[in-house]
N, C-alpha and C positions, 0 to 999 in steps of 0.2 A: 362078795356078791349078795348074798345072803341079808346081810348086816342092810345091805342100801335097801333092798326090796321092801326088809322094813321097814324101814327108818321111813320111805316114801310112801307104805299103804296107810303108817302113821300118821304121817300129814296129810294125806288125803282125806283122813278119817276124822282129825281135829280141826281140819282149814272151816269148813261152813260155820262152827261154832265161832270159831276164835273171831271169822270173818264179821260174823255179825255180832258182834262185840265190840269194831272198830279196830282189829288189831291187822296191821299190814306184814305181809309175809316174806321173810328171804330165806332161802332153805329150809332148813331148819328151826328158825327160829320165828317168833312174830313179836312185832312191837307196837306200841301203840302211845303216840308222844301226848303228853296235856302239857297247860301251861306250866308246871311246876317237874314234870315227872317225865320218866319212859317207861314205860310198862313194859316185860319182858316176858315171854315163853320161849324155850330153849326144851327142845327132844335132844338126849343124847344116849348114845349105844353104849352098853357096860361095855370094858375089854375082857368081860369073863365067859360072852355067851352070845345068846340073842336076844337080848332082854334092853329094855332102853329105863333111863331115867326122864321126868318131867323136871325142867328145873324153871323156878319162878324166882323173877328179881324186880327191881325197884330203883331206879337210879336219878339222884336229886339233880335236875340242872345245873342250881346252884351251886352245887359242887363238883362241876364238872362242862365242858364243853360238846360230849364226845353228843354228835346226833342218832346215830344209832349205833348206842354200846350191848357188849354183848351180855351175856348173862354175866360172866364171872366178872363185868367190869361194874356191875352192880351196885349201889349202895346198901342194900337190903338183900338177902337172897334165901331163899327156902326150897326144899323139894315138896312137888307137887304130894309126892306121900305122905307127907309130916300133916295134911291136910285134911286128907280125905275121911271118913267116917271109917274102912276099914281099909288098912292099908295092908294086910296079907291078901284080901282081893285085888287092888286094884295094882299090886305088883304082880300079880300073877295075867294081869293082865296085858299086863306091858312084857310079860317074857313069852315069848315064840316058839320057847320050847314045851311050854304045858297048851296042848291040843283044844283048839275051841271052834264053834260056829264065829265066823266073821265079822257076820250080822250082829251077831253076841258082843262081840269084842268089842266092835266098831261103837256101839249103839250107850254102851255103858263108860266106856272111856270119855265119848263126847257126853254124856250126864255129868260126868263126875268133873271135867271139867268146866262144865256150865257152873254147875252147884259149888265147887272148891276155887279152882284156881280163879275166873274170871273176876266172883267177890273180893278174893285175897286182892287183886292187883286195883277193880274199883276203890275197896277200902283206902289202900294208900298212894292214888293217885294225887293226893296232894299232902302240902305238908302236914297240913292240919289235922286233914284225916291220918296219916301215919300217926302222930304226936296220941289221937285220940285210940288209934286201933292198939299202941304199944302201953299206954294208961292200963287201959282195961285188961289187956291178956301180953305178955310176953312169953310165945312160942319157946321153949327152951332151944328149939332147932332153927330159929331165924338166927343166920349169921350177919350181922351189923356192924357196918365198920365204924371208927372212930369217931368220922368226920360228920357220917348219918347222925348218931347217939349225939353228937355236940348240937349238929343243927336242931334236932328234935330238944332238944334239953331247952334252946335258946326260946325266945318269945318270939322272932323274929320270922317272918313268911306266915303267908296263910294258910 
């Protein structure tokens, strides 16, 4: 019971941001389709506690049909932690068992994914921008599947 309460004061707390960023919502999750891409936000609850993870993905059309895939059907995927400026805060933000103001919680979670996650998923809205964001920086923590790394490799798509 527990586990759902948050998970929903959760999404109530990131929907206005994600919302007005273009990202449409189904439980859990939001996406947001361009012509080359789906952009993914995915809450999910550890099985250790009360604590949730943010998980952000990336999924190339062209490699794929699905309209709205989930996070782990992804071509690109990262946790929102791997991102943020300090990630011993912003997990402790997301666990329900270290004690806070609401207001607190609420206010700096949706910052943090204004500021981290929303850029991550603009960056690689398309392929061009992917090819360019993995040039300059590859995150040791973005998992990339094969098929991603070949399209990005090729010259082909924008």
């Amino acid at each position: 019971l527990m586990a759902s309460e948050n998970s929903k004061w959760l999404q109530h707390a990131l929907a206005p941001a994600l919302k007005a960023a273009g990202c449409g919502k189904a439980g859990a999750t939001w996406r947001r389709t361009n012509a080359a891409t789906v952009g993914v936000l995915n809450l999910q609850g550890s099985q250790w506690g009360p604590s949730f993870y943010v998980n952000l993905g990336v999924y190339f059309r062209a490699l794929g049909d699905r309209e709205r895939p989930s996070e782990a059907s992804c071509h690109i995927r990262i946790r929102l932690s791997e991102l943020v400026p300090n990630r011993e805060r912003f997990n402790s933000l997301l666990d329900f068992e270290k004690p806070m103001q609401e207001n607190v919680r609420a206010r700096e979670l949706e910052t943090l994914v204004i500021e981290n996650a929303v850029p991550w998923l603009d960056a690689l809205s398309t392929i061009s921008g992917a090819r360019q964001y993995f040039s300059v920086q590859r995150p040791a923590a973005a998992w990339v599947t094969k098929e991603a790394t070949a399209l990005l490799a090729s010259s082909e798509g924008a």
